[in-house]
C-alpha positions as CSV (number, residue, x, y, z in Angstrom):
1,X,-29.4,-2.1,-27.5
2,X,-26.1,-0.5,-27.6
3,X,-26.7,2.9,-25.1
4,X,-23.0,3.7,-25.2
5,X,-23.1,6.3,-28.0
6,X,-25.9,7.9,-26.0
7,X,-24.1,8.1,-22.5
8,X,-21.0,9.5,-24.7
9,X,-23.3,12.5,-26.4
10,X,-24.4,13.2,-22.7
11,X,-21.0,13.9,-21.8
12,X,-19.7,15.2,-24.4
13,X,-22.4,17.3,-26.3
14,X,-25.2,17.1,-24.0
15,X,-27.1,20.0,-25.8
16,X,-27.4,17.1,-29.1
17,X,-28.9,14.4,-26.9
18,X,-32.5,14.3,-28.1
19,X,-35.6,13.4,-26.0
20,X,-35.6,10.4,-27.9
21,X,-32.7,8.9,-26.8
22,X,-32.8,9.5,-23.5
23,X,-36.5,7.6,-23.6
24,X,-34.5,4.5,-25.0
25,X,-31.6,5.0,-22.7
26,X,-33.8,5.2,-19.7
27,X,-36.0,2.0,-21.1
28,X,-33.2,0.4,-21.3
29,X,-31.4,0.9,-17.8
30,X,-34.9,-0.4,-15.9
31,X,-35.2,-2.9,-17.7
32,X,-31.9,-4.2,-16.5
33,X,-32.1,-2.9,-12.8
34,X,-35.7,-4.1,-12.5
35,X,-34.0,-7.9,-12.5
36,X,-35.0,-9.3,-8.7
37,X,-35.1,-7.4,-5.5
38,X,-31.3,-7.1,-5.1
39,X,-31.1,-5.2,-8.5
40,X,-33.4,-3.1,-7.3
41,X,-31.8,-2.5,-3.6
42,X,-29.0,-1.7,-5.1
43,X,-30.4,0.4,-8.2
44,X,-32.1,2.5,-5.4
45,X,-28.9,2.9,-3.2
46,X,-26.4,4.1,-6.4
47,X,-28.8,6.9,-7.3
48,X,-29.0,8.1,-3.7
49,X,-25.0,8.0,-3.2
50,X,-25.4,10.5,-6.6
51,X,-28.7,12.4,-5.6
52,X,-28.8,12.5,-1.9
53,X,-31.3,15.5,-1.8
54,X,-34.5,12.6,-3.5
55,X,-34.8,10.8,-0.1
56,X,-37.0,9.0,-1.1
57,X,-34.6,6.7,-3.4
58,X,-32.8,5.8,-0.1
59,X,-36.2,5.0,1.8
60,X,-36.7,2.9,-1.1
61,X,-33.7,1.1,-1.1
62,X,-33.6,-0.4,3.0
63,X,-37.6,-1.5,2.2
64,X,-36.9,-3.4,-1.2
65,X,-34.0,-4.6,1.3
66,X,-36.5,-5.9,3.7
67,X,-38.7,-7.4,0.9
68,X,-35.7,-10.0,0.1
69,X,-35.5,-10.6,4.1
70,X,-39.4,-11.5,3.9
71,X,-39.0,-13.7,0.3
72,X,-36.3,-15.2,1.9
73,X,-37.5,-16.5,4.9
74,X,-40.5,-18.3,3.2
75,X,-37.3,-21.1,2.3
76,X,-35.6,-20.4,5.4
77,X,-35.8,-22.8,8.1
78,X,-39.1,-22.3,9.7
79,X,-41.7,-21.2,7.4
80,X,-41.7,-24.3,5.4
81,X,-42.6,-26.2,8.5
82,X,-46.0,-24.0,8.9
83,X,-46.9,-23.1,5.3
84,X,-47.6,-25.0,2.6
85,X,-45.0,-25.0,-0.9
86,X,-48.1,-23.3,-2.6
87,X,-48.9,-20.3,-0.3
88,X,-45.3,-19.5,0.4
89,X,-44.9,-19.1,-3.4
90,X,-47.9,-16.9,-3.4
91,X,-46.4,-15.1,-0.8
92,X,-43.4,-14.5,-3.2
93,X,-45.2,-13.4,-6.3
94,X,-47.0,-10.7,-3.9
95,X,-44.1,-9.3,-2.6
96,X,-42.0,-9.5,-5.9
97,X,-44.9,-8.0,-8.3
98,X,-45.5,-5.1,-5.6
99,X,-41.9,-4.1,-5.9
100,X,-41.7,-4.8,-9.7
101,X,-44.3,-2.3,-10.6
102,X,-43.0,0.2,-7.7
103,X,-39.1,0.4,-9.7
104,X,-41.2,0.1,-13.0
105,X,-43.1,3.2,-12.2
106,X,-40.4,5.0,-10.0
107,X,-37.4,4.5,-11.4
108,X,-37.9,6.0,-14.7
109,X,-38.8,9.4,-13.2
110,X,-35.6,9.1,-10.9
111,X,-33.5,8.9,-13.9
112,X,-35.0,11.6,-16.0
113,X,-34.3,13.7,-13.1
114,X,-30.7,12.2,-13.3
115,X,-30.1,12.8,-16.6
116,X,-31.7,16.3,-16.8
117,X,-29.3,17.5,-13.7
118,X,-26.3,15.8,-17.0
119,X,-27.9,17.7,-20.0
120,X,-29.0,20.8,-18.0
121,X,-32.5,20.6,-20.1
122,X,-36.0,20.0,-18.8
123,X,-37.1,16.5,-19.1
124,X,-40.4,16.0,-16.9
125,X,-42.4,16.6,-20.3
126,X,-41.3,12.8,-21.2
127,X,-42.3,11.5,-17.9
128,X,-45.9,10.5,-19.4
129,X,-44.1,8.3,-21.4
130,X,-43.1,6.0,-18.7
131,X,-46.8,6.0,-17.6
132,X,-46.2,7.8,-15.1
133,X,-49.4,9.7,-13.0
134,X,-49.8,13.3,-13.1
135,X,-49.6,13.4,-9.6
136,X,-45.9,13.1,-10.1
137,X,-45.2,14.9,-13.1
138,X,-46.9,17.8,-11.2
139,X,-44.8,17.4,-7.9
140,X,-41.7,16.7,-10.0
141,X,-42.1,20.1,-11.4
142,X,-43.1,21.5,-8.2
143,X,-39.6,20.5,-6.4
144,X,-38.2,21.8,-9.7
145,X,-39.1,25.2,-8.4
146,X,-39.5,24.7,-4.6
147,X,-36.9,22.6,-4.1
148,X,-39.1,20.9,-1.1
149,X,-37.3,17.9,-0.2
150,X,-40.0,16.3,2.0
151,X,-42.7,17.3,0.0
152,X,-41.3,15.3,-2.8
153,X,-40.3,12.2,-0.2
154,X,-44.4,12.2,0.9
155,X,-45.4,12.6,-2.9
156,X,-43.5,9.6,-4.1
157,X,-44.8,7.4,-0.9
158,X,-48.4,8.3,-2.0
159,X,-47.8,7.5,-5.5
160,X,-46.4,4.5,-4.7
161,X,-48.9,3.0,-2.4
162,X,-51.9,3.8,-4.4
163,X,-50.0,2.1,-7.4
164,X,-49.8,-1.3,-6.2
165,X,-53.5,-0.9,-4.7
166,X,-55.2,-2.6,-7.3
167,X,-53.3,-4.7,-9.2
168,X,-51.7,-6.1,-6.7
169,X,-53.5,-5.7,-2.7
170,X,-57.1,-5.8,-4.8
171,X,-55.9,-8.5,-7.4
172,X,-58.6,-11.4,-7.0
173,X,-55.7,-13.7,-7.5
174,X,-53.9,-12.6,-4.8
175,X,-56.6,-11.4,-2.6
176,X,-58.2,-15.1,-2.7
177,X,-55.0,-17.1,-2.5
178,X,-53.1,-14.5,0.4
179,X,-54.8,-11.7,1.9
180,X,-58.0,-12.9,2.7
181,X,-56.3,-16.4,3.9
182,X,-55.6,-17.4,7.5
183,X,-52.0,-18.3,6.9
184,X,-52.2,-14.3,6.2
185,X,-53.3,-13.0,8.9
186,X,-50.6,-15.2,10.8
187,X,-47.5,-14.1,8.8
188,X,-49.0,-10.3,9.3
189,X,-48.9,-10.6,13.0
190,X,-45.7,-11.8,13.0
191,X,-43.7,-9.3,10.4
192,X,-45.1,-9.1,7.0
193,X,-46.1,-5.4,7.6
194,X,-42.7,-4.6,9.7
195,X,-39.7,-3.3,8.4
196,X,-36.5,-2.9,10.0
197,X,-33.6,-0.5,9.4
198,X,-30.3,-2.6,10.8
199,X,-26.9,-1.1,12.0
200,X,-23.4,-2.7,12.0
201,X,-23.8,-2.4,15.6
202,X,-26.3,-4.8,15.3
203,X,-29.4,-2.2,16.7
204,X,-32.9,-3.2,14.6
205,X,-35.2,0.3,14.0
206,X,-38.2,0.5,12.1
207,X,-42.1,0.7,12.7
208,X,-44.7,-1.9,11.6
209,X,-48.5,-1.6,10.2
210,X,-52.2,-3.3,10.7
211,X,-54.5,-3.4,8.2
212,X,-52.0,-3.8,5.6
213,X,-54.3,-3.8,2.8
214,X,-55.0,-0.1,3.5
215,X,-53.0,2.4,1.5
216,X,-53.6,4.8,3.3
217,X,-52.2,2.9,6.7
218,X,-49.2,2.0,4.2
219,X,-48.8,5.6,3.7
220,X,-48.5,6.5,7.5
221,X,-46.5,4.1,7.8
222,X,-44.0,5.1,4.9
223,X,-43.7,8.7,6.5
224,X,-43.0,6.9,10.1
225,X,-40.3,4.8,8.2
226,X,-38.7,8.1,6.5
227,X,-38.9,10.1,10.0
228,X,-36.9,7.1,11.6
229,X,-35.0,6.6,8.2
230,X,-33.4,10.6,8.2
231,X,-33.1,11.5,11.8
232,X,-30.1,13.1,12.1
233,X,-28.9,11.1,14.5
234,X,-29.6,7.7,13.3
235,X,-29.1,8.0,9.3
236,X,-25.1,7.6,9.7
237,X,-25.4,4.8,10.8
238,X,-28.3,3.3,8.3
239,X,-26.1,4.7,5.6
240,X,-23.0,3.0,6.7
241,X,-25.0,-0.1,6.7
242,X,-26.1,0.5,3.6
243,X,-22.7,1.0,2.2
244,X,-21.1,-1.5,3.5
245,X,-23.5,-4.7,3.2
246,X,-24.3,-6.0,0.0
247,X,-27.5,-6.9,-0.2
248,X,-28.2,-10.8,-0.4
249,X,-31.8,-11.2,0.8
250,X,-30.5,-13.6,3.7
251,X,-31.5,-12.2,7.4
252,X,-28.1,-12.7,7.6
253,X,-27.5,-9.6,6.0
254,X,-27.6,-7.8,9.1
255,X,-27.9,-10.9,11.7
256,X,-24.2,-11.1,11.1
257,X,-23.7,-7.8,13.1
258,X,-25.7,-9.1,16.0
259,X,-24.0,-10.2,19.4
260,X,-25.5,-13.0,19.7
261,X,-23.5,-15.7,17.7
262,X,-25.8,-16.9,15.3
263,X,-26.3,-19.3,12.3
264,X,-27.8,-18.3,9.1
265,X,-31.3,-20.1,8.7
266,X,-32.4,-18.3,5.8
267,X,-31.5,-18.4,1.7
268,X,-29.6,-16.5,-0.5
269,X,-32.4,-15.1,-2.8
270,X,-30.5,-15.7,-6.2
271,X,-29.8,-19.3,-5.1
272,X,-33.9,-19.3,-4.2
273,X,-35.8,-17.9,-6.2
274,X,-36.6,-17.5,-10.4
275,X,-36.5,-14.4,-12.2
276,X,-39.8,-13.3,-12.9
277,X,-40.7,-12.1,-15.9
278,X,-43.6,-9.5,-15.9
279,X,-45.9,-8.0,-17.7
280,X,-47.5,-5.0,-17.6
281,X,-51.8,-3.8,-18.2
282,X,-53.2,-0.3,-17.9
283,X,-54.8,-1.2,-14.9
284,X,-50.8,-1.3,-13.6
285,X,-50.1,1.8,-14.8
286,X,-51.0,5.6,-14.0
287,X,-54.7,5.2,-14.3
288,X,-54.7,4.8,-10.3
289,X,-55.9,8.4,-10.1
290,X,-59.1,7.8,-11.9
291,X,-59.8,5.5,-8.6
292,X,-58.3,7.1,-6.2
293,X,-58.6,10.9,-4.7
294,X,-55.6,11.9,-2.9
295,X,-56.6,13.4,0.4
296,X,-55.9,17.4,1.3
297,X,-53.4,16.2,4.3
298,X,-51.0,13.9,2.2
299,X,-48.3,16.6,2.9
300,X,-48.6,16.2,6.5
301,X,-45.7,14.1,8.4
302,X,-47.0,11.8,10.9
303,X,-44.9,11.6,14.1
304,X,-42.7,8.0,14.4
305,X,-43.6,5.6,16.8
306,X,-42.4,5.9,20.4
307,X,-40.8,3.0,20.4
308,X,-38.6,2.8,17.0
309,X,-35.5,0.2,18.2
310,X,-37.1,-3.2,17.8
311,X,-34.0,-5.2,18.2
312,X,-35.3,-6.6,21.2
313,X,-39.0,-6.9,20.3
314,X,-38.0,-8.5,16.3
315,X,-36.1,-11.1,18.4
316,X,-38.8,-11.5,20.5
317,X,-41.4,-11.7,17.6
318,X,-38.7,-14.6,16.2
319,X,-38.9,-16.5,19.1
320,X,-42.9,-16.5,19.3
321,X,-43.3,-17.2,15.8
322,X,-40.8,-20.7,16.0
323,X,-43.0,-21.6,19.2
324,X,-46.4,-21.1,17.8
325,X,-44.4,-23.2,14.5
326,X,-43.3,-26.3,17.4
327,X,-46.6,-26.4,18.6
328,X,-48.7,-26.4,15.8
329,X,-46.4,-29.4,14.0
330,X,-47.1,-31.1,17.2
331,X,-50.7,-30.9,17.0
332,X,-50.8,-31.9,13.7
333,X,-48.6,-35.0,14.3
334,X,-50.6,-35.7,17.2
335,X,-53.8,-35.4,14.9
336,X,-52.2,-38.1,12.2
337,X,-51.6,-40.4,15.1
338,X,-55.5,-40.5,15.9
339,X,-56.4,-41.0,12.0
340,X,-53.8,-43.8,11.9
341,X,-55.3,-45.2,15.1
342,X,-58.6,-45.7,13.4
């Protein structure tokens, strides 16, 4: 599809751009960004450098960049000692069709906002036809009006995290073959449901979640992660990170900033993993509010955890996860031995 004529009527005689075209042009644009996870970290990041006042985009961008971190480590150089080529590529597809349906859903809206602050002309009319909920389409409107940053920031967590709810937490597939496994439950004590906002001074802050499968704990923990994400004092320095460090899905994204002189032990994700190639049901889509009744006190923040650097508990997380790794290959070599011996 050739969209340059399009993006040349927007700047030149905005008022002749029809809705039309801007459906195509925005169909067009996430289908290209919605690639891997690093298109979409990066997708997320550009519109916030443009659009600073959707927080959310930015929120969006340093999880999807933890997401890669998480794929990544399933080739790195200790999970494939503990978990089997099968589950870790479970394990994958969760985390990459969570995120796909995520930018599939969110990213449209994010650029019909963008291209209605080009053409000066209300778009949220075509928002439907990205399947998007009328949850959103009402708050979209609402912060057309109100202008309420955070109100906006809290509606796009909730929309998100009821979203993936069923077709992905509630998938049988998935829910047979990861959540409801062991292997699970280890890799969620560890830091499945942890993510981590990195410095270049090498500092680790974030907050973490139990019962992931919960959207409403994922919620919580989406407006902890914003409250850590935007304080004043910290965000300079997430944004420089941000900036500055393209986005590989390697650890060593931010590792590299640590004091400790370290090695990477995990991938690159485009030298890792396929490119998947989705499809889409209604069940994807914005029928989530026919099974789902957003509570009266989604507007409320939730204060951040006391606790918010990890660098020193991650680490410390790292170091009992590669132990708990040792000893279980030794128990099962010791439990070969006995077969053998018999």
């Amino acid at each position: 599809m050739n969209i340059y004529p399009i993006l040349r009527k927007i700047n030149d005689s905005p008022k002749t751009v029809t809705d039309e075209e801007i459906i195509h042009l925005i169909s067009y644009q996430v289908n290209q960004s919605n690639l891997d996870n690093i298109s979409r970290t990066k997708a997320y990041a550009q519109f916030f450098q443009s659009h600073p006042e959707i927080r959310w985009a930015f929120l969006a961008s340093m999880v999807s960049r933890n997401t890669g971190w998480n794929m990544c480590d399933l080739e790195g150089e200790w999970h494939p000692k503990l978990l089997s080529k099968h589950f870790r590529y479970q394990l994958f597809l969760t985390y990459e069709r969570a995120n796909w349906l995520i930018f599939q859903d969110a990213y449209p809206q994010l650029l019909v906002y963008h291209y209605m602050t080009n053409i000066k002309r209300n778009l949220f009319h075509i928002l439907p036809k990205f399947n998007v909920s009328q949850f959103m389409v009402r708050e979209w409107r609402n912060f057309q009006q109100n202008k309420d940053e955070e109100r906006l920031l809290f509606a796009l967590i909730v929309n998100e995290q009821h979203l993936i709810q069923r077709p992905v937490i509630d998938n049988p597939i998935f829910k047979k073959h990861v959540f409801k496994t062991k292997l699970f439950g280890l890799q969620d004590s560890f830091h499945y449901s942890c993510v981590l906002f990195p410095t270049k001074s090498g500092k680790l802050y974030g907050s973490s979640v139990s019962q992931f499968r919960n959207h409403k704990e994922r919620i919580k923990l989406g407006k902890r992660l914003a409250s850590i994400l935007f304080a004043p004092n910290l965000l300079p320095a997430f944004l420089a990170f941000s900036n500055e460090t393209e986005p590989t899905g390697s650890r060593w994204d931010y590792e590299q900033y640590q004091g400790k002189k370290k090695f990477r032990t995990t991938p690159f994700l485009r030298t890792t993993f396929p490119v998947i190639h989705h499809t889409i049901s209604d069940t994807d889509s914005c029928l989530w509010e026919k099974y789902f009744r957003v509570g009266r006190n989604w507007r409320s923040a939730v204060l951040p955890d006391k606790a918010i650097d990890l660098t020193d508990w991650f680490e410390g997380k790292q170091y009992e996860m590669k132990a708990f790794i040792s000893v279980e290959q030794a128990f099962q070599y010791r439990k070969k031995q006995k077969i053998n011996r018999r």
